[in-house]
C-alpha positions, -999 to +999 in steps of 0.1 A: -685-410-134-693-379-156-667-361-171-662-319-175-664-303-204-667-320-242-652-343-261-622-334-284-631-339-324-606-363-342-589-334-352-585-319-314-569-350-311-543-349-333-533-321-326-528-327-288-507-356-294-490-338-320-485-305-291-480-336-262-449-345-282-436-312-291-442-297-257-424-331-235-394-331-262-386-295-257-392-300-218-365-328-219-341-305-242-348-269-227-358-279-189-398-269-185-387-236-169-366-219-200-393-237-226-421-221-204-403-182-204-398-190-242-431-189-251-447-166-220-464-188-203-467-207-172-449-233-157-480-255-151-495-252-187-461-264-197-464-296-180-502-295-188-495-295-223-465-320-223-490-345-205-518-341-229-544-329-207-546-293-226-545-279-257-528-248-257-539-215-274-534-203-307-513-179-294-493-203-278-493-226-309-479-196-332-449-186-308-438-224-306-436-222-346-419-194-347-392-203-316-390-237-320-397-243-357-425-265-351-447-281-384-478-283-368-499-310-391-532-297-387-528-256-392-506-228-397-512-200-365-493-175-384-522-176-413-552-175-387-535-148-370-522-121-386-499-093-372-513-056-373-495-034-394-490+005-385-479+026-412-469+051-393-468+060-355-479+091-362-517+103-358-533+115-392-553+150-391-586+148-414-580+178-433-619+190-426-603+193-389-574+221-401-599+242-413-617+243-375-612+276-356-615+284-316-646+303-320-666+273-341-657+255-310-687+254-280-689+240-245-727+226-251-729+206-216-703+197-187-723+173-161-699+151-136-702+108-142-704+082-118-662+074-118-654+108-109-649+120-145-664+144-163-691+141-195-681+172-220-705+179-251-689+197-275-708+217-301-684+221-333-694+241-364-678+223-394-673+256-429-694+242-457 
């Protein structure tokens, strides 16, 4: 009988023993329900995971670290996925912008789209 899907790689399989013990351990000590709300994600996967028939993501993987203060052997999520950061919620104006008046503004083209919007062309004369 075929199989779905490929094979794991050595290192696929490390890991998911590695993740089966985590995820079953923290089942046993949290109850699959809280362990699942910990790290947003669904009650099946939780038990998918714990059984070994799943690898979770890397998204997955980075929250257990960080909740659970798992080691995983193989890599670090929080290096392969780095956190955005703003430097300010504010929006920046390009100073060319300030310098912009009404009348260097024109409508060029106003034609209706498919989604019941509207396309708007704007012709914008920019002081040299």
């Amino acid at each position: 009988m075929k199989t779905r899907g490929r094979r794991h790689s050595p290192g696929e399989r490390q890991l998911l023993q590695q993740v089966k013990l985590v995820f079953a351990e923290k089942i046993e000590k949290l109850g699959a329900k809280r362990a699942a709300e910990e790290l947003n994600i669904c009650l099946a996967s939780i038990y998918k995971y714990a059984a070994g028939d799943d690898l979770p993501r890397i998204e997955v993987l980075r929250d257990a670290q960080h909740k659970w203060g798992v080691k995983w052997d193989l890599i670090d999520p929080s290096q392969l996925l780095r956190p955005r950061k703003v430097s300010s919620a504010r929006q920046y104006a390009l100073s060319f912008l300030e310098t912009v008046r009404a009348q260097d503004v024109e409508v060029a083209k106003i034609s209706p789209k498919h989604n019941g919007s509207l396309q708007i062309l704007l012709q914008i004369r920019f002081p040299a």
